[in-house]
N, C-alpha and C positions, 0 to 999 in steps of 0.2 A: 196799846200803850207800851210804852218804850221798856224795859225792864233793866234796874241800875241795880249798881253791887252793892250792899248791906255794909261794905268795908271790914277789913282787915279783922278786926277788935268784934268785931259784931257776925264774923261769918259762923257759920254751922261746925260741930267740934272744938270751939276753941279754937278756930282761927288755923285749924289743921286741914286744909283742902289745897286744890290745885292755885285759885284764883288768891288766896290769901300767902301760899308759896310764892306767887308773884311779886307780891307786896313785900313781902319783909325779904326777898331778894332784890327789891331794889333798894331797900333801906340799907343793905350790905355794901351796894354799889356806890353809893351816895346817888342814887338816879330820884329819890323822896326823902323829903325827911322825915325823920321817923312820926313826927305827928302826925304826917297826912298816912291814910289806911286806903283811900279809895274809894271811900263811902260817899256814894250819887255819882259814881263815874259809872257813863255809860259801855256797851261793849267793846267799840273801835278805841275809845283811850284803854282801854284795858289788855288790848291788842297791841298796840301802840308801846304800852309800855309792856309788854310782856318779848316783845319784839329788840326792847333796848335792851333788859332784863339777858335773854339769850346770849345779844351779841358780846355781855359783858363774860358769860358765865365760858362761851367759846374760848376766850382769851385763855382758859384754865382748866382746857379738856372737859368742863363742865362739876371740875371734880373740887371741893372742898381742899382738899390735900396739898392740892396747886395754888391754892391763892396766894398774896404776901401774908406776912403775920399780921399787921395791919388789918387788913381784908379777912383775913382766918380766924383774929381774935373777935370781932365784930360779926361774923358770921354764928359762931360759935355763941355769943351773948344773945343775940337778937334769934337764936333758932331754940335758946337752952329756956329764956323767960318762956319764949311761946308755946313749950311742951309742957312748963310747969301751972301754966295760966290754964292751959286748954288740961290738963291733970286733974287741976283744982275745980275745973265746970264741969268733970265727971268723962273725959276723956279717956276711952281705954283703945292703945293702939295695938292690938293686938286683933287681927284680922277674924273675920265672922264667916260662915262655913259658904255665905254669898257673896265673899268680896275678893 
């Protein structure tokens, strides 16, 4: 059986992982809107959009810093709630002596 993503809001950590980066960097991009999370998408759209996701991030060295303020300020919101959402479920980013 096919294995689909748990979405954004619902992934492991608080929504802190690679596949959830994805997501709320396209929410950055305008590539989702911010309701949709991904959740029942299977692999290849997750590819797909992780593929749009890059080509947008290219445009700007990959780097936060480079975006417009626009893009900066919205990155900044949608990265600042997901740290404190995923805080608040017991989230500690601070690395473990196997990671």
């Amino acid at each position: 059986m096919e294995q689909r993503y748990r979405g954004a809001r619902n992934d492991a950590n608080g929504g802190m992982t690679h596949l959830a980066q994805i997501i709320k960097d396209a929410w950055v991009f305008g590539l989702l809107p911010e309701d949709q999370d991904g959740a029942g998408w299977n692999a290849g759209q997750m590819q797909a959009l992780y593929e749009k996701v890059y080509a947008e991030w290219d445009k700007y060295g990959h780097l936060p810093s480079r975006l417009p303020d626009d893009l900066r300020e919205r990155h900044t919101r949608i990265h600042q709630e997901a740290i404190s959402r995923a805080r608040d479920g017991g989230w500690d980013p601070e690395l473990g002596e196997n990671d």
